[in-house]
N, CA and C atoms as an extended XYZ file, in Angstrom:
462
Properties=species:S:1:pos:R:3:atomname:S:1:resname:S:1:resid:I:1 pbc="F F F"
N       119.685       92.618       96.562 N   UNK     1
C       120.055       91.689       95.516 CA  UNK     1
C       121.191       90.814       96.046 C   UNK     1
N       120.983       89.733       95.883 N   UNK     2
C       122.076       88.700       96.461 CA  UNK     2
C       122.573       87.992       94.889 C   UNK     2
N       123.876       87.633       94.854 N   UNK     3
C       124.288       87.060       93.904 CA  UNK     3
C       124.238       85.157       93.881 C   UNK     3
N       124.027       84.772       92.900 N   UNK     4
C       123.567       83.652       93.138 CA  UNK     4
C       124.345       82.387       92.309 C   UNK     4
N       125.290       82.943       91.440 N   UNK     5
C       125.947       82.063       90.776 CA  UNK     5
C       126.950       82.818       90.046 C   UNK     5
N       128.646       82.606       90.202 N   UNK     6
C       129.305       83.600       89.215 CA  UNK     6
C       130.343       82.938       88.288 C   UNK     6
N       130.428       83.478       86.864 N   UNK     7
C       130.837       82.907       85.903 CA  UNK     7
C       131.284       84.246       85.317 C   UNK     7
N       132.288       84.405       84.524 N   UNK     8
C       133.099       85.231       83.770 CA  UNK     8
C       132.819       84.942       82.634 C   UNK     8
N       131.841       86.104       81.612 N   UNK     9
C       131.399       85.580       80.546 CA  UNK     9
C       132.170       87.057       79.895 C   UNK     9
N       132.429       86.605       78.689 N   UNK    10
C       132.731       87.683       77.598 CA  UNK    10
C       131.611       88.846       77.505 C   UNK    10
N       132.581       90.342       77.589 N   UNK    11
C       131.626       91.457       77.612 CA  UNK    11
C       131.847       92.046       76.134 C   UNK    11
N       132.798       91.491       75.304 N   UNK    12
C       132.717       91.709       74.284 CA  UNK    12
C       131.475       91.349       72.984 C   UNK    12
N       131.344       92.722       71.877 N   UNK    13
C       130.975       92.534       71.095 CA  UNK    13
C       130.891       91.352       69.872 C   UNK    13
N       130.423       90.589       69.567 N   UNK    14
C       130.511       89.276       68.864 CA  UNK    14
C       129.364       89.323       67.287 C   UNK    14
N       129.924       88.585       66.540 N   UNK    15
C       129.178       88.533       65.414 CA  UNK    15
C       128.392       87.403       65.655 C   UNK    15
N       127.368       87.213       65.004 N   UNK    16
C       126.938       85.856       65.174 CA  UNK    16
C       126.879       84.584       64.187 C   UNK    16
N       127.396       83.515       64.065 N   UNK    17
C       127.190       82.920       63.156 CA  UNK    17
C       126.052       82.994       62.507 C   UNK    17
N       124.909       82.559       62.774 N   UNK    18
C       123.773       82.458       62.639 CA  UNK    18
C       122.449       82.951       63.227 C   UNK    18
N       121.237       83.322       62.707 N   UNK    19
C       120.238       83.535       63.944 CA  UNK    19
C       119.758       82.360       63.191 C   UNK    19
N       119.007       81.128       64.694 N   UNK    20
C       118.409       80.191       64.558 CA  UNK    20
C       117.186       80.006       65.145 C   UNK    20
N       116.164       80.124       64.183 N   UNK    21
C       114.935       79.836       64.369 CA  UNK    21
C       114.113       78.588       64.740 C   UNK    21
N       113.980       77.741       65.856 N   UNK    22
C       113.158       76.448       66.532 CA  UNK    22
C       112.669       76.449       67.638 C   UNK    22
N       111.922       75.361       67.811 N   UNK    23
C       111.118       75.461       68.558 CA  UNK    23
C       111.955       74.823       69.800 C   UNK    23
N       110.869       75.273       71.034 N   UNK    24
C       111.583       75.298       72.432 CA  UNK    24
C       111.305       74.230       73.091 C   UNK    24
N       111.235       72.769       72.541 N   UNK    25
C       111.039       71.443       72.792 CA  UNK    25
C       111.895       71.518       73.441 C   UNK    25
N       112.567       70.809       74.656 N   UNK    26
C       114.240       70.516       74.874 CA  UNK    26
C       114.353       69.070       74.176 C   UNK    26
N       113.773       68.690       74.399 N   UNK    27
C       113.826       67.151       73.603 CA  UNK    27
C       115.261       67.131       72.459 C   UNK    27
N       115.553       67.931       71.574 N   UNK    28
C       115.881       68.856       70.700 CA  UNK    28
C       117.256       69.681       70.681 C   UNK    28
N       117.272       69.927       72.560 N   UNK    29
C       118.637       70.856       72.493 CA  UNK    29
C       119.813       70.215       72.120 C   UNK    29
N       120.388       69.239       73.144 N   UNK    30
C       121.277       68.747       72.559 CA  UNK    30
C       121.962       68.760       70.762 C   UNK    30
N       120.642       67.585       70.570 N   UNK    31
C       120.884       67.243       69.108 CA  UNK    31
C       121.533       68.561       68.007 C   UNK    31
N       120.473       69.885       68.656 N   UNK    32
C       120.551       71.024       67.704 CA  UNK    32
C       121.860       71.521       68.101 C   UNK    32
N       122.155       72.086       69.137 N   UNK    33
C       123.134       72.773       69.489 CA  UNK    33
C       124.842       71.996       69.340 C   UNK    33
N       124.653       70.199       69.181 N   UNK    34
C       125.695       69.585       68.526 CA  UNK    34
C       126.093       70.131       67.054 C   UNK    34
N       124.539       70.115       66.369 N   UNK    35
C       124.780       69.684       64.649 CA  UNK    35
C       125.187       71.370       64.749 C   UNK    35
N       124.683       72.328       65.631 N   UNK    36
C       124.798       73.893       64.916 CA  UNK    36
C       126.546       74.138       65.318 C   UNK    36
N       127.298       73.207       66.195 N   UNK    37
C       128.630       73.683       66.129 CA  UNK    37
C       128.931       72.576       65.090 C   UNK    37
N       128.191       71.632       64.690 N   UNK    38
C       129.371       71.017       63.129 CA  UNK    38
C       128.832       71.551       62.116 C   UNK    38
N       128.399       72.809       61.891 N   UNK    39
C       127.967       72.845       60.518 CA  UNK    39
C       128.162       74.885       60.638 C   UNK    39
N       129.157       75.132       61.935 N   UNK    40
C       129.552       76.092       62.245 CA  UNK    40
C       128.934       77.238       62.685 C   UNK    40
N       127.709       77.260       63.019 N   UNK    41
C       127.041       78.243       63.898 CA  UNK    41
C       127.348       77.839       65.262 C   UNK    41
N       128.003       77.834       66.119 N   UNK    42
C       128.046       77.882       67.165 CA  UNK    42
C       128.044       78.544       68.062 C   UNK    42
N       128.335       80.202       67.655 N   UNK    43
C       127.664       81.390       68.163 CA  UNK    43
C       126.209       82.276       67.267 C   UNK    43
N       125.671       81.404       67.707 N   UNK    44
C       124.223       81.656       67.287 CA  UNK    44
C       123.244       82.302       68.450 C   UNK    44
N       122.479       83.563       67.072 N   UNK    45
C       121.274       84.190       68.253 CA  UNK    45
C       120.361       83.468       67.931 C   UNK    45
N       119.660       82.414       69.500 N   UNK    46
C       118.565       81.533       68.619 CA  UNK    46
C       117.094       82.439       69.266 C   UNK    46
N       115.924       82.365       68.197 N   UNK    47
C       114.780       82.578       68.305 CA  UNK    47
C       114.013       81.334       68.614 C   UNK    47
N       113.686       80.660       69.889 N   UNK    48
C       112.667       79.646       69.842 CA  UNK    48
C       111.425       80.016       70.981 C   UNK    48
N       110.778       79.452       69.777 N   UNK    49
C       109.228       79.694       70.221 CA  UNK    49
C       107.991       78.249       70.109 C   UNK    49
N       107.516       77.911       70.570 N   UNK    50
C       106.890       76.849       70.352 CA  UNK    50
C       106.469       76.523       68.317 C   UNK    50
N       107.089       75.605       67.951 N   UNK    51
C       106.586       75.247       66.121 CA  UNK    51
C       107.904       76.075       65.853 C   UNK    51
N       108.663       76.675       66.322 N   UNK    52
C       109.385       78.061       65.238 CA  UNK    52
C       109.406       78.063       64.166 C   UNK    52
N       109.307       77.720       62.848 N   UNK    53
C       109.165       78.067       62.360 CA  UNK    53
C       107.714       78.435       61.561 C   UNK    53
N       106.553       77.519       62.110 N   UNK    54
C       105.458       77.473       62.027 CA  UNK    54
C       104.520       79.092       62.500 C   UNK    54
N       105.957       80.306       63.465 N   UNK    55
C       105.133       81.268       63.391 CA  UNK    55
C       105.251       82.241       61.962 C   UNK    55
N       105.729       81.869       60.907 N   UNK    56
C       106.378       82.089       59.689 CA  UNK    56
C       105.432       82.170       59.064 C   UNK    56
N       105.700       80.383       58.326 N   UNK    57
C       104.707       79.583       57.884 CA  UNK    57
C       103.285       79.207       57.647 C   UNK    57
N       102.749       79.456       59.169 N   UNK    58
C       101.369       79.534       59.599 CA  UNK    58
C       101.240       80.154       60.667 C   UNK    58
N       101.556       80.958       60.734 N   UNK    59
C       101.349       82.154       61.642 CA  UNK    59
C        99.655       82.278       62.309 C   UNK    59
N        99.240       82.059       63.444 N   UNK    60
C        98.382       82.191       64.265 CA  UNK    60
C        97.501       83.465       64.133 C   UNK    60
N        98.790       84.570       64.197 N   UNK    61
C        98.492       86.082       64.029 CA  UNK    61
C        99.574       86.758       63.197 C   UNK    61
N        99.225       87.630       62.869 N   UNK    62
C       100.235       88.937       62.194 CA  UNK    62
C       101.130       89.374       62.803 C   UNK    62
N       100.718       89.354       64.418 N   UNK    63
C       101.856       90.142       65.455 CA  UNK    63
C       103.265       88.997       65.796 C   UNK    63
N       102.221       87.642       65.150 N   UNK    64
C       103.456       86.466       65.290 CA  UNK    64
C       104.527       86.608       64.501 C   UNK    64
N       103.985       86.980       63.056 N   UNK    65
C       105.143       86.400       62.261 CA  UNK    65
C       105.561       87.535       62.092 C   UNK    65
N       104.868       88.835       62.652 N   UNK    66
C       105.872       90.564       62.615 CA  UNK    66
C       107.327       90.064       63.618 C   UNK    66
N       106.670       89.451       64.749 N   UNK    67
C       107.486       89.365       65.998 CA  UNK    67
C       108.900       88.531       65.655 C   UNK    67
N       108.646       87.670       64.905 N   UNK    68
C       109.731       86.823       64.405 CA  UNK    68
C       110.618       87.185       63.567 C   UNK    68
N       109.811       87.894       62.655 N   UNK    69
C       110.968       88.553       61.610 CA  UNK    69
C       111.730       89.537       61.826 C   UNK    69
N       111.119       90.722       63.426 N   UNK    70
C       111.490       91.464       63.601 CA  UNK    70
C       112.658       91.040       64.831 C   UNK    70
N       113.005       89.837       65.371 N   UNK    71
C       113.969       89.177       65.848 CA  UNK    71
C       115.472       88.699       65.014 C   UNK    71
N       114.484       87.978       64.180 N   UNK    72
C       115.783       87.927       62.859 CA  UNK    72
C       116.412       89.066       62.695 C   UNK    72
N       115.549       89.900       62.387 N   UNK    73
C       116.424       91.436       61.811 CA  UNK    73
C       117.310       92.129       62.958 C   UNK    73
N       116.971       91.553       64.118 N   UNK    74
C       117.513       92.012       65.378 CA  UNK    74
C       119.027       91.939       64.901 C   UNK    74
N       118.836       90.205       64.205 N   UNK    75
C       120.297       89.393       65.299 CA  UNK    75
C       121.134       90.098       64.395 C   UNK    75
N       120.155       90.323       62.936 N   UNK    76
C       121.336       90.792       61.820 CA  UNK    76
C       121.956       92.241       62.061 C   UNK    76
N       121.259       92.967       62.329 N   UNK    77
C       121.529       94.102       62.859 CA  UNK    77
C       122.244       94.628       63.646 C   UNK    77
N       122.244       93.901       64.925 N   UNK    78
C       122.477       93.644       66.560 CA  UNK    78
C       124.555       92.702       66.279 C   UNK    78
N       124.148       91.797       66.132 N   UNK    79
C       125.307       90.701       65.619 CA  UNK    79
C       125.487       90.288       64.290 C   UNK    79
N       125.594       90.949       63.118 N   UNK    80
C       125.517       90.973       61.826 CA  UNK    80
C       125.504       89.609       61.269 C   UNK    80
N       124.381       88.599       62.060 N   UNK    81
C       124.232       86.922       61.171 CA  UNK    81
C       124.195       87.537       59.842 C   UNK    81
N       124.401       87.004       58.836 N   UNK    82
C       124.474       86.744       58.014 CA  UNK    82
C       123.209       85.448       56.874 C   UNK    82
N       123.240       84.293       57.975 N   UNK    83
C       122.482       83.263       57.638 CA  UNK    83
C       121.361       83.160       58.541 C   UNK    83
N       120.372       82.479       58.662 N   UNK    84
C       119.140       82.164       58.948 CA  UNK    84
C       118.889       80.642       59.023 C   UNK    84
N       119.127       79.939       60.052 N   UNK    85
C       119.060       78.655       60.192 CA  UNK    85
C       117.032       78.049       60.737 C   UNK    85
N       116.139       77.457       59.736 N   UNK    86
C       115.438       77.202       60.569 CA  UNK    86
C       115.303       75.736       60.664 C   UNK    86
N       115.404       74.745       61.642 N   UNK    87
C       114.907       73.828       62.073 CA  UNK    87
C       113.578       73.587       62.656 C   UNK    87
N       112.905       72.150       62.088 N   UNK    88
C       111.314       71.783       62.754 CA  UNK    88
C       111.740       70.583       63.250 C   UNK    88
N       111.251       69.700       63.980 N   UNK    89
C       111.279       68.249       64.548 CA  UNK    89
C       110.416       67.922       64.441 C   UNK    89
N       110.651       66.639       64.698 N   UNK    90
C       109.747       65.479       64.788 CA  UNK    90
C       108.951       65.423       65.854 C   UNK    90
N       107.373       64.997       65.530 N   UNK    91
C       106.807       65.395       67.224 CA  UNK    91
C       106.477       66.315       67.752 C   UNK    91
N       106.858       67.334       66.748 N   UNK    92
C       106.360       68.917       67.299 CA  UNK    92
C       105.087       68.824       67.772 C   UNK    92
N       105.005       69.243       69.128 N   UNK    93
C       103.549       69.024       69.864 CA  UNK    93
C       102.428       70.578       68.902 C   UNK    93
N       103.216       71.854       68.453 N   UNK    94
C       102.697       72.957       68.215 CA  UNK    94
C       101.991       72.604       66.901 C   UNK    94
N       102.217       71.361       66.329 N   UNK    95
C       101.700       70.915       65.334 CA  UNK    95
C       100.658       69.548       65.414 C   UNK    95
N       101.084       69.155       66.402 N   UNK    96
C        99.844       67.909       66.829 CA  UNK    96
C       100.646       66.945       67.001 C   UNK    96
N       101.928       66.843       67.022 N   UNK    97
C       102.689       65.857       67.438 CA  UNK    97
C       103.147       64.854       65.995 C   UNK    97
N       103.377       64.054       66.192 N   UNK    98
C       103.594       63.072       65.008 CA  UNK    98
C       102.200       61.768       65.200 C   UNK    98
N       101.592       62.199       65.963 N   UNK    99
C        99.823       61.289       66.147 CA  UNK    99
C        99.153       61.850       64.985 C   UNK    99
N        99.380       63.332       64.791 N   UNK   100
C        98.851       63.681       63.392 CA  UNK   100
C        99.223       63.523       62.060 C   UNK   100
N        99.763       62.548       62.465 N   UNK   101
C       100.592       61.911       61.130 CA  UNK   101
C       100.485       60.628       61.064 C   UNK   101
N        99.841       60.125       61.830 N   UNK   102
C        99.350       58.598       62.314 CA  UNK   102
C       100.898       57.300       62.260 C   UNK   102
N       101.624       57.770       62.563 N   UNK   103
C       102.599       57.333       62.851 CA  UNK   103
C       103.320       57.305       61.189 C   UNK   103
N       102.947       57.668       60.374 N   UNK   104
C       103.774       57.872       58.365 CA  UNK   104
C       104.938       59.292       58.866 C   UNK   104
N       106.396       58.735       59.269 N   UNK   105
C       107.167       59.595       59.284 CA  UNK   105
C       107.599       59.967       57.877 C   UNK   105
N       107.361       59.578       56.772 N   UNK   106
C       107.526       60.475       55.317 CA  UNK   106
C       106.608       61.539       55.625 C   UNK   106
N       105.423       60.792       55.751 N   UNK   107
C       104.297       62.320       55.735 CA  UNK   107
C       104.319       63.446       56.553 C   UNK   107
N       105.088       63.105       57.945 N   UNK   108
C       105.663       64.442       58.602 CA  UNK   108
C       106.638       64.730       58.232 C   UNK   108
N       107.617       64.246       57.433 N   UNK   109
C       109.067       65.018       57.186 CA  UNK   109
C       108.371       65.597       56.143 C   UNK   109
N       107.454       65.637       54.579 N   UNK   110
C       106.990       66.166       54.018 CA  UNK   110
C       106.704       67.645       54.159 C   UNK   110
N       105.252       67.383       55.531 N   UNK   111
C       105.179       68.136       55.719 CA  UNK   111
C       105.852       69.265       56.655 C   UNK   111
N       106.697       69.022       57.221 N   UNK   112
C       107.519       69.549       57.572 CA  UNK   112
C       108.502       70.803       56.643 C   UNK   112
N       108.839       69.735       55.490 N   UNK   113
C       109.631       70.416       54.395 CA  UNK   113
C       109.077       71.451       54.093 C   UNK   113
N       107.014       71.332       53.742 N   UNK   114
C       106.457       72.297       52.878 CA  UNK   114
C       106.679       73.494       53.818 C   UNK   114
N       106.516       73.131       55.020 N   UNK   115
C       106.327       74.736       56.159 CA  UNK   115
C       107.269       75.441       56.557 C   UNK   115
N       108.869       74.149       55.940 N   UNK   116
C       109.800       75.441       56.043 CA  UNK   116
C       110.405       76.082       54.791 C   UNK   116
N       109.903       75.480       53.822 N   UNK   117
C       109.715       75.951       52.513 CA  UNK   117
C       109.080       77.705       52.228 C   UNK   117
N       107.864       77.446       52.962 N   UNK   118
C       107.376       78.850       53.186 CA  UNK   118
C       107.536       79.460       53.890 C   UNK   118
N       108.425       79.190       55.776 N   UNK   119
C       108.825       79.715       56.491 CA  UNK   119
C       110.255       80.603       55.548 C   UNK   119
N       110.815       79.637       54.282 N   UNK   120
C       111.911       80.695       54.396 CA  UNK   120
C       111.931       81.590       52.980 C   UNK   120
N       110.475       81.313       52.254 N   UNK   121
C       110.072       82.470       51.235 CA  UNK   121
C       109.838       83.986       52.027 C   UNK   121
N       109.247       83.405       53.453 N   UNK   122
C       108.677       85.077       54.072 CA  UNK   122
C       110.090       85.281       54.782 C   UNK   122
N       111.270       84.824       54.823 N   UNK   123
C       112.395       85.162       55.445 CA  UNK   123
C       113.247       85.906       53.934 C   UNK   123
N       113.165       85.338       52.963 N   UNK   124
C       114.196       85.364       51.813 CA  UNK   124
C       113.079       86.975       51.347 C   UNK   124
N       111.782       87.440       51.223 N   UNK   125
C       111.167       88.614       51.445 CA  UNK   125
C       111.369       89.723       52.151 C   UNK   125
N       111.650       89.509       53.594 N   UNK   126
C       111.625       90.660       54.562 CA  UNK   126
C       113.015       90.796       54.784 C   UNK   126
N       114.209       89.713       54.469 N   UNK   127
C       115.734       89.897       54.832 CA  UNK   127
C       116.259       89.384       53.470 C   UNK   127
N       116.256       89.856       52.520 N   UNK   128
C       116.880       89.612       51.341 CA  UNK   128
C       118.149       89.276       51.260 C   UNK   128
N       118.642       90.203       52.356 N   UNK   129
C       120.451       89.744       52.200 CA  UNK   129
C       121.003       88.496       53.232 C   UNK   129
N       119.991       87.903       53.351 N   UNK   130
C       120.303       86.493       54.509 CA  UNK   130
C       120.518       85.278       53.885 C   UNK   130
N       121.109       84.466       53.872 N   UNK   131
C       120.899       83.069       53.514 CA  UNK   131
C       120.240       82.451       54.488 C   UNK   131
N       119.139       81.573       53.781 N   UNK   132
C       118.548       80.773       54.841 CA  UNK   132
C       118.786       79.500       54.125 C   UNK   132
N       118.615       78.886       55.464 N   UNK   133
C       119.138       76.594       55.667 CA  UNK   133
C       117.649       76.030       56.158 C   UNK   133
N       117.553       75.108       55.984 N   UNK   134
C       116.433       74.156       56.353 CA  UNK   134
C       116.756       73.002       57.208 C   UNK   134
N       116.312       72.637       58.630 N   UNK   135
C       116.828       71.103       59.216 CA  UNK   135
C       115.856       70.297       59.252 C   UNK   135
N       115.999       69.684       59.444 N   UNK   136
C       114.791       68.638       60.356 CA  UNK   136
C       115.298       67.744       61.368 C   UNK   136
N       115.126       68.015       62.288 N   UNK   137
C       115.821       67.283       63.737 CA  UNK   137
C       114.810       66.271       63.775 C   UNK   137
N       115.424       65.047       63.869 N   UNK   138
C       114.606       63.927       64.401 CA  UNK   138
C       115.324       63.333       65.924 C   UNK   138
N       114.488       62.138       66.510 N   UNK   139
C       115.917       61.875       67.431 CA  UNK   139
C       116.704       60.902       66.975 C   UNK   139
N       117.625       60.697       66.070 N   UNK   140
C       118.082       59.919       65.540 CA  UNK   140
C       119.449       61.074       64.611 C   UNK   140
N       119.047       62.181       64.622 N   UNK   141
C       120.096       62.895       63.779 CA  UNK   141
C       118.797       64.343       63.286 C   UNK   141
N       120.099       64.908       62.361 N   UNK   142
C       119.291       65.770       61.770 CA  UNK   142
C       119.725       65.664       60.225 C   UNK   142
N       118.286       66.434       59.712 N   UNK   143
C       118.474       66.198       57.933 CA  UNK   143
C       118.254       67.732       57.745 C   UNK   143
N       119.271       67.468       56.333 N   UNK   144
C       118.792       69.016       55.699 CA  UNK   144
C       117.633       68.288       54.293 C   UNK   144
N       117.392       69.990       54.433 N   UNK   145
C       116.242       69.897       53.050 CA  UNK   145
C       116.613       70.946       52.171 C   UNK   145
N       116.319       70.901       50.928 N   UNK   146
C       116.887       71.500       50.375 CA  UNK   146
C       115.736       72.544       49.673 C   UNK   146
N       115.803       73.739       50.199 N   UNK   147
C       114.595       74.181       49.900 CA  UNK   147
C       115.041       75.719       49.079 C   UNK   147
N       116.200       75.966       48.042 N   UNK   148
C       116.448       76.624       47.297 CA  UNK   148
C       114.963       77.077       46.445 C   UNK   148
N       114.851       78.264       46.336 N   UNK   149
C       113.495       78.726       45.398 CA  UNK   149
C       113.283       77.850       44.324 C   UNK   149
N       114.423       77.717       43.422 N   UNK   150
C       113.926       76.964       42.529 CA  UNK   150
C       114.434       75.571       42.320 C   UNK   150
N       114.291       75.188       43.195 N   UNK   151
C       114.205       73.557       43.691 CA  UNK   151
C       112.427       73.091       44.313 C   UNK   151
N       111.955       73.668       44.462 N   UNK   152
C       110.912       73.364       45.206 CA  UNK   152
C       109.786       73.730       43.957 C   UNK   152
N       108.887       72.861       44.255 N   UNK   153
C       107.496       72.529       43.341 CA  UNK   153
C       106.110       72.694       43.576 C   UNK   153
N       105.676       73.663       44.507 N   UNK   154
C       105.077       74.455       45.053 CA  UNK   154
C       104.258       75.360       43.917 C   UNK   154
């Protein structure tokens, strides 16, 4: 084993602000990892997976959205988050891009909203004691949504 790069990182135990659920676009990092230190997660355990929150939402398989929730519960467990941050973007290729939207950015922020709407009914189910947030990263900024249970018309 040869060493290949050395940095002095904290061996200490840490809480985590947040576990944050998005997808693994980089397109994305920046923007996210700015807005998640102004809105104070900045020690965040993030979960990204291609759509993230779409393995929730619309889950492919069972072992997807077991796998995800059973990450969340990690971070809470592991680093006692507290909150549940999920962000979707614009363009998400795991969704067809924004071509499937024929260029109507209402109709992808829409739909966007609805999937993390239900991404965070099956979160507010399996982790009751979490608060969960809603983003929507575009490249231009990010928006929240406000997807309180009984705010939404579903």
């Amino acid at each position: 084993m040869r060493k290949r790069f050395h940095l002095d990182s904290p061996a200490a135990h840490y809480q985590a602000d947040a576990a944050v659920l998005w997808c693994f676009d980089d397109r994305m990092t920046l923007v996210v990892q700015k807005f998640l230190k102004r809105i104070g997660a900045a020690r965040a355990d993030s979960v990204r997976i291609a759509g993230g929150a779409m393995a929730l939402a619309s889950p492919t398989s069972e072992f997807e959205q077991k796998y995800v929730l059973d990450q969340l519960g990690l971070s809470q467990k592991l680093h006692r988050a507290q909150r549940v941050i999920l962000i979707a973007h614009r363009d998400c290729g795991a969704y067809g891009g924004s071509a499937r939207f024929r260029g109507d950015a209402e109709a992808e922020a829409a739909f966007h909203s609805a999937e993390l709407a239900r991404a965070a009914d099956v979160i507010r189910t399996a982790l009751p004691e979490v608060s969960v947030e809603s983003y929507f990263a575009d490249f231009d900024g990010v928006w929240e949504f406000d997807l309180a249970p009984s705010a939404r018309s579903d």
